[in-house]
N, C-alpha and C positions, 0 to 999 in steps of 0.2 A: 743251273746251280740249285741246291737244294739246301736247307736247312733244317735241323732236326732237334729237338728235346728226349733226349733218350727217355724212355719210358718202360716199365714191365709187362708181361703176357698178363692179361685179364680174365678175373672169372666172372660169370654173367648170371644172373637173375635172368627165368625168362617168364612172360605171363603169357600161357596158352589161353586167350581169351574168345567165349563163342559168339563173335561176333566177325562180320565185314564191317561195318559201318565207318565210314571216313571221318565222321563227327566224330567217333571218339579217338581215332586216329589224331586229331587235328587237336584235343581237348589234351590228348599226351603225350604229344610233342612238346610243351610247356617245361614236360618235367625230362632228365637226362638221357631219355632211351635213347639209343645208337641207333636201333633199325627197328623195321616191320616185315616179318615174312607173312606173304599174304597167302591165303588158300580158298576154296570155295567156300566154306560155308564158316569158315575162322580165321584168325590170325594167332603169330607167335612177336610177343613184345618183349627184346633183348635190351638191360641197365645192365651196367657195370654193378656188381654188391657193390664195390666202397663207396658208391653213389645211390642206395637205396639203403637212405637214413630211414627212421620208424615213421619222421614227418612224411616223406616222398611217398612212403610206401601206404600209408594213413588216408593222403590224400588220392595217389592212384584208388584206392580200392574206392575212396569216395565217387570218383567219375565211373566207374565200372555199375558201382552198386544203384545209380543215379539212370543208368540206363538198365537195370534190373539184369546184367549180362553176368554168368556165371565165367570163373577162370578159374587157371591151376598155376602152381608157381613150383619153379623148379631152381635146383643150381646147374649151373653150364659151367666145365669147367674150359681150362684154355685149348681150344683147337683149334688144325685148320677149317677155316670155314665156309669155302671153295666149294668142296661136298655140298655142303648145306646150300649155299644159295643155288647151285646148277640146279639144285633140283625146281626152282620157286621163281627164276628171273625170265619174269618177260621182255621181249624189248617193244623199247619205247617207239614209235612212228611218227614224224610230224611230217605230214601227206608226201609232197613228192622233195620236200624240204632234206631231213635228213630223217636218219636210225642209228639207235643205240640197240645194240645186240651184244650176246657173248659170242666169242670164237666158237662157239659149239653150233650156233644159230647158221642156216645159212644165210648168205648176202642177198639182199634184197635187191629186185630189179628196178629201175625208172628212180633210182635213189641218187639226189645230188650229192651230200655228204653223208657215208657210211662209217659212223662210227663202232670200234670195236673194244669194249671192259670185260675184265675179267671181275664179276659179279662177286664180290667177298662181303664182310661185315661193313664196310665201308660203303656199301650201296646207300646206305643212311635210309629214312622213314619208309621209302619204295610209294613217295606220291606222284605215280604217273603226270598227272594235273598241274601238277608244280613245274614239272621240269620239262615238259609239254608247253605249261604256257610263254615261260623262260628262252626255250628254243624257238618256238615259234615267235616272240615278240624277236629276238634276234636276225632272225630274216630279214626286217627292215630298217636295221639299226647301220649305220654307218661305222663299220667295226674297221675295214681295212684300214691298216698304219696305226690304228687307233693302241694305246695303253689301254691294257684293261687292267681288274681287280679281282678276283674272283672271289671270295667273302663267302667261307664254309664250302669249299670246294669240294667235299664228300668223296667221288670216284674221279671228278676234276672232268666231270662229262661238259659244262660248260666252258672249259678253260681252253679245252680241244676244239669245242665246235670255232670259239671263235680263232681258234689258231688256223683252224679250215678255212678259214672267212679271211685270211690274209692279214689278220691284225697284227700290230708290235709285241713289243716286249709284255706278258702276263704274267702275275705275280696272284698263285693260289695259294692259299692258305687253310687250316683248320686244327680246332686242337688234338683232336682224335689222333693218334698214334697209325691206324688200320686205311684210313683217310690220306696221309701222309704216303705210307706205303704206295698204298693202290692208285693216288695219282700220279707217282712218277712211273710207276710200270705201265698206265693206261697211255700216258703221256710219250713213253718208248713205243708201245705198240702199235700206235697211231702217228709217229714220225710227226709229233710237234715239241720241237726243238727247241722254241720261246717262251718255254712255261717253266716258270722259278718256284718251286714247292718248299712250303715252309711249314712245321707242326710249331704253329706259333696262335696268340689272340690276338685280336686288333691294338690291344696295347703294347704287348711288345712285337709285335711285326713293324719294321722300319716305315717312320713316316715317310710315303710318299704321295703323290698327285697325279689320279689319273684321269681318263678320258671319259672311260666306263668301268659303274663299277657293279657285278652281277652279286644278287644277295639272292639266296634260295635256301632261307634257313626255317625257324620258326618267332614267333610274336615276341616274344620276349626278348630273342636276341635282337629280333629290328629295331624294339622300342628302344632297347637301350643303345646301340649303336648310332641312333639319328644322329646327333651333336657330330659323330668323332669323323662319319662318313660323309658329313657336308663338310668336313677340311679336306678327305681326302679328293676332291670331285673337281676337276677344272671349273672355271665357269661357265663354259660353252656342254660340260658333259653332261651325260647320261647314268643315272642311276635305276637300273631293274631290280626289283622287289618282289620273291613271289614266298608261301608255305604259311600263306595269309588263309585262314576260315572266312570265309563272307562275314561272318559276326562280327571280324576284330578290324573287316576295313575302315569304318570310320575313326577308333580307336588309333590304326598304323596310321592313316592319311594324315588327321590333324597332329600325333607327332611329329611326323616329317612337315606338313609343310610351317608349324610352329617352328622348327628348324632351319628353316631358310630354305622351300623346296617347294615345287610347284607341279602338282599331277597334270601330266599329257595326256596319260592314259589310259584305261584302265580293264583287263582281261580276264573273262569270267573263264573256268570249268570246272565243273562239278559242285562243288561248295568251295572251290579255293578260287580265290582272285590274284594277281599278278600287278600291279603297279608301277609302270614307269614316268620317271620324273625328273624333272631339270633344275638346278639351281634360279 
């Protein structure tokens, strides 16, 4: 089943910025960007305009100009954007665990679970590290029969691995319209049948209680979520937490566990960390 908020085609703001660095990647996620196209030696940072008020855009150039990195800004108007990512998506690897690839990728040998997305706007920030740590803390998580939640389900890459995993019924969500889309087609092409996609926010997504519930978003929406995602969390379950900067783990931890939550355990890569935790 699916649920949907009709929405219209978007035109986008994009900041061609000369930089790699993931610190600023992780510094502007805070604010509304949709994605990151990454490249050798730059990145392209894509906002909705009606989401780059003078404040957002005042404060983007403040982080830019803070790392002395020059950019260009452009308008995007609505296309498809298929084109655009095939040329820029790598896939993700977690060892002999699983892969995220496009159909254009070939299939990887000695691979347990072979995932396969069609790489659009909805790829969201493109933090390898995030969704890396996410998968790989998955590995040992007790998912079969389990309920999950999947909380900013972007391409719905985790919503799939744990439908691989033999889990129950999963309930994805996000507000994104492009997000919405690309998880129920990713969700078709990969033959996981138990995933309920919804273009909804945690407040109005139907209360329910699950087992686990995967967050792989950015700091702000963590923060603010703690309170709503310890109702929705059995007692016995599992909460994963990853699109954390090492800077803001102390910041995320003592929200959540001020919220009734208790760190198991906690996964470094790169500058991003990953947090799992129990009620």
């Amino acid at each position: 089943m699916a649920q949907k908020i009709e929405t219209t085609m978007k035109t986008y703001k994009s900041y061609t910025i000369q930089s790699t660095s993931e610190i600023i990647v992780g510094l502007l996620s805070i604010y509304p960007i949709e994605s990151f196209e990454e490249h050798d030696a730059y990145m392209i940072a894509y906002i909705p305009e009606d989401e780059l008020t003078e404040e957002v855009a005042k404060e983007i150039e403040e982080v830019l100009n803070r790392f002395e990195t020059t950019f260009t800004i452009k308008t995007i108007e609505p296309q498809n954007w298929n084109a655009l990512w095939e040329s820029s998506f790598e896939p993700v690897i977690v060892e002999d665990f699983c892969a995220v690839r496009a159909d254009f990728h070939d299939k990887l040998e000695n691979i347990e679970h072979d995932i396969i997305i069609n790489p659009k706007m909805a790829f969201g920030t493109g933090h390898h590290e995030t969704t890396y740590m996410m998968m790989s803390a998955m590995r040992n998580m007790p998912i079969a029969d389990k309920t999950i939640f999947d909380y900013g389900c972007g391409t719905g890459v985790l919503a799939i691995l744990a439908s691989k995993l033999n889990s129950g019924n999963i309930d994805a969500i996000d507000i994104e319209e492009e997000s919405y889309d690309n998880t129920i087609e990713n969700a078709q092409i990969n033959s996981a049948s138990n995933i309920n996609v919804a273009c909804a926010t945690l407040e109005t997504f139907d209360a329910k209680v699950y087992d686990i519930i995967l967050a792989n978003i950015n700091r702000n929406v963590l923060l603010n979520s703690a309170k709503e995602l310890n109702n929705r969390l059995t007692l016995d379950g599992i909460l994963l937490l990853s699109g954390i900067l090492e800077d803001d783990e102390t910041l995320v931890t003592n929200k959540y566990v001020s919220s009734g939550f208790k760190v198991e355990e906690v996964y470094s890569k790169g500058y991003w960390k990953c947090i799992r935790l129990s009620k």
